[in-house]
C-alpha positions in Angstrom: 7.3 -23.3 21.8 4.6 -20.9 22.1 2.4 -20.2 24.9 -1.0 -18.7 24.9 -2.2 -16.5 27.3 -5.6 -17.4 26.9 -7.0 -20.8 26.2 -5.7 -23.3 23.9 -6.8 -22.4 19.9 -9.1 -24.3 18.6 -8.2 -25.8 15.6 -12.2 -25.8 13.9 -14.3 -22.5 14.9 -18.0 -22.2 14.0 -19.3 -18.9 12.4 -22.3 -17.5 11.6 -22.0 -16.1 8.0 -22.6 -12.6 7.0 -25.1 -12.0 4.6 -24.0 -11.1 1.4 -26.2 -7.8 1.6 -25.0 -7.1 4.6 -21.2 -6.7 3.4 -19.4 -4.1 4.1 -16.2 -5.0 2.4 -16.1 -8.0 -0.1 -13.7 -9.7 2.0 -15.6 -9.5 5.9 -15.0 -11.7 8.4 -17.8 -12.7 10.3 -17.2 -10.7 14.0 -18.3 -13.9 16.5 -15.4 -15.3 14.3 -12.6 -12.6 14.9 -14.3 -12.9 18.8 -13.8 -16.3 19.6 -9.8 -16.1 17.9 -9.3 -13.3 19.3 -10.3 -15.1 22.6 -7.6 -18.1 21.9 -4.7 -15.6 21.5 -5.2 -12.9 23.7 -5.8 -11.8 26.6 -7.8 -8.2 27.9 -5.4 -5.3 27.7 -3.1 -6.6 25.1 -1.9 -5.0 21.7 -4.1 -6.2 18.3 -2.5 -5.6 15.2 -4.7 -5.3 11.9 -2.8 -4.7 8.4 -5.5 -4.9 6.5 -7.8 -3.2 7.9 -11.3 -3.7 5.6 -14.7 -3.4 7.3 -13.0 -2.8 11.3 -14.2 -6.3 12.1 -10.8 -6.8 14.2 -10.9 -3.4 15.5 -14.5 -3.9 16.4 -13.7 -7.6 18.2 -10.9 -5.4 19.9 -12.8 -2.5 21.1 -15.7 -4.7 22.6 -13.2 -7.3 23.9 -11.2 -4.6 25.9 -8.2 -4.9 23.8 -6.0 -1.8 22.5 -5.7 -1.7 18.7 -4.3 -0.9 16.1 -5.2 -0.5 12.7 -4.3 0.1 8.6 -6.5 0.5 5.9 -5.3 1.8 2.1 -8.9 2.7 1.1 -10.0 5.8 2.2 -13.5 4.5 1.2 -12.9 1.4 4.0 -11.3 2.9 6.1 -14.5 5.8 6.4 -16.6 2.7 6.9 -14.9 1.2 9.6 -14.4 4.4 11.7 -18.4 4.5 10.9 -18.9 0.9 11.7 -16.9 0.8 15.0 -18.3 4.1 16.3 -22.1 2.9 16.1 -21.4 -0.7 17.5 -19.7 0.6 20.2 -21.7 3.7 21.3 -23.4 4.4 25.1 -26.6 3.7 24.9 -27.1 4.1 28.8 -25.2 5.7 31.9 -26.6 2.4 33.9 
């Protein structure tokens, strides 16, 4: 049987969509949705895996969530985004 570290997964989770002009892979993932599974299955500290790479959006979720990660990506064009994408949504804006 497994056991979660974090709370029981949800079986339904609600999403906000992203906008189709806003894509920056065909295939994105909304991020409060990668959040809030990442949420049910992990805990702070622990290991996310990400084959497939795409936009970052589990890299991102891991990086803001305090999770270590790692990640693959085939596309040099994706994976140029994602290191992009990551390193503006996670920047220090302030020292307080």
């Amino acid at each position: 049987m497994t056991t979660f570290k974090g709370t029981r997964p949800k079986s339904v989770h609600k999403a906000i969509r992203v906008s189709p002009d806003k894509l920056a892979h065909p295939n994105e993932k909304p991020l409060n949705l990668i959040e809030a599974i990442m949420r049910d299955i992990s805990v702070e500290g622990e290991l996310v895996v990400d084959f497939f790479s795409g936009s970052g959006t589990v890299s991102l979720a891991a990086k803001k969530m305090d999770r270590a990660y790692i990640a693959f990506e085939l596309m040099k064009e994706h994976y140029d985004k994602s290191v992009k994408r990551i390193e503006l949504n996670t920047r220090q804006t302030s020292i307080f």
